[in-house]
N, C-alpha and C positions, 0 to 999 in steps of 0.2 A: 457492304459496298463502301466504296471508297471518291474521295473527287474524280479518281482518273477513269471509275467509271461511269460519268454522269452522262457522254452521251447514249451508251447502248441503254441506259437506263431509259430515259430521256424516252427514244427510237420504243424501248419497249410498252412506257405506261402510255405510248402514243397509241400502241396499237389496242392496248387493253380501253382506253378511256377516250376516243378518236373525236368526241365532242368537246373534252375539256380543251381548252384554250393554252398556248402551248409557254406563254409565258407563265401560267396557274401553275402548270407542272415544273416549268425551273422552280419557281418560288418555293412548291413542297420539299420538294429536293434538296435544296438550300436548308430550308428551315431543320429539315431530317438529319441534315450531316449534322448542323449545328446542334441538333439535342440528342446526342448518344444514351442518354441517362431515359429516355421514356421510347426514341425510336427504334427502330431499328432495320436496316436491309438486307436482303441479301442474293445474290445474282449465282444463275451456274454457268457456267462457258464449257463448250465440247469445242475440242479440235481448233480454236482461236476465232469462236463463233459464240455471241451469246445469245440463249436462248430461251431463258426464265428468268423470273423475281418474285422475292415476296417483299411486301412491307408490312412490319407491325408497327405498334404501336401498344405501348400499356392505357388500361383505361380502370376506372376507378370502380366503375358501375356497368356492367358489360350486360346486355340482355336482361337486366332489371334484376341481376345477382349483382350484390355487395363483396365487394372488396377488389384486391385489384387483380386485375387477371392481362394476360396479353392477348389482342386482337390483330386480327389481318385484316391489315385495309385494302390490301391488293395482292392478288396472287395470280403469276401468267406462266404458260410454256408456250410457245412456239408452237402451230399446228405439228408441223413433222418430229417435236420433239415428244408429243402427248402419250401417254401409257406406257411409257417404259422406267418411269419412278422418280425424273426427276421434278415431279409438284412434290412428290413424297419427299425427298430426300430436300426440298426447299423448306415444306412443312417443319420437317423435323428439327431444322435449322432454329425456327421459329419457336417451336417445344422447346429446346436447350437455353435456346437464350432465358425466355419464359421464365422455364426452371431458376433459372441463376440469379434472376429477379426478384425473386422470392414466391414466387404466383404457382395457383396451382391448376392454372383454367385457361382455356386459351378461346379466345371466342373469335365468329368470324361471320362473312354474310355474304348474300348472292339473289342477283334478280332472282324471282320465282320462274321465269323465264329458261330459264338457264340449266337446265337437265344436266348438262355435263358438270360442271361445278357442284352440283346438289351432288349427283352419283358420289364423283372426287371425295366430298367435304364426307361422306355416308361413308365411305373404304377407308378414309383414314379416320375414322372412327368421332366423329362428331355427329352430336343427333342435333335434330333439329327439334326449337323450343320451341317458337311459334313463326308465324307469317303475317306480318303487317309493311303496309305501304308497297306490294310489292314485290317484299323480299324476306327471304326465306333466313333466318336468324339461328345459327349453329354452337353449340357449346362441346368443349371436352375437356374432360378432368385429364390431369395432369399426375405421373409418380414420378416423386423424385429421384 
């Protein structure tokens, strides 16, 4: 993702995160463009409409595994745009970069609430380590 598209971003983590406070969410945004070396985003658009995101982030100590792996701190599609591959094809976005980072692990997490997410995170091939505070805590090895 790029400045130009911070507001469908913006519009999107609103709808993923509808408690956070909406100057929190410029400020991440901000801060994410500014660290390309640890963030990372990235958006799909259909037909001049957008409709998903993910964000990662590299983190040092991911699920109480050593070294550095990439995490998703946010991952959305649009109700109408769900099941047809573009989480997958977001995901996968996330793996490459990942990859190119040097990392060989991608970790990620979701209320325990949240059945659809859990499925999602299960299909694309992350298992789940454990369940604290919550939330259900996902790991996947990575090939280069």
């Amino acid at each position: 993702m790029t400045i130009d598209d911070i507001s469908a971003w913006l519009d999107m983590r609103t709808l993923l995160w509808p408690h956070c406070q909406l100057n929190k969410h410029k400020q991440e945004i901000i801060e994410q463009l500014n660290s390309p070396q640890t963030f990372q985003a990235f958006i799909v658009e259909v037909q001049n409409e957008y409709v998903g995101f993910v964000e990662a982030k590299l983190h040092q100590h991911a699920h109480m595994h050593f070294g550095l792996a990439g995490y998703i701190e946010g991952w959305f599609v649009k109700d109408l745009y769900r099941k047809i591959g573009f989480g997958k094809l977001l995901v996968n976005a996330v793996e490459t970069w990942t990859i190119k980072k040097g990392c060989h692990q991608i970790a990620s997490d979701t209320e325990e609430f949240n059945e659809c997410s859990i499925f999602a995170h299960k299909k694309l091939g992350f298992i789940e380590q454990f369940r604290a505070d919550g939330e259900v805590k996902f790991l996947k090895t990575l090939s280069s």
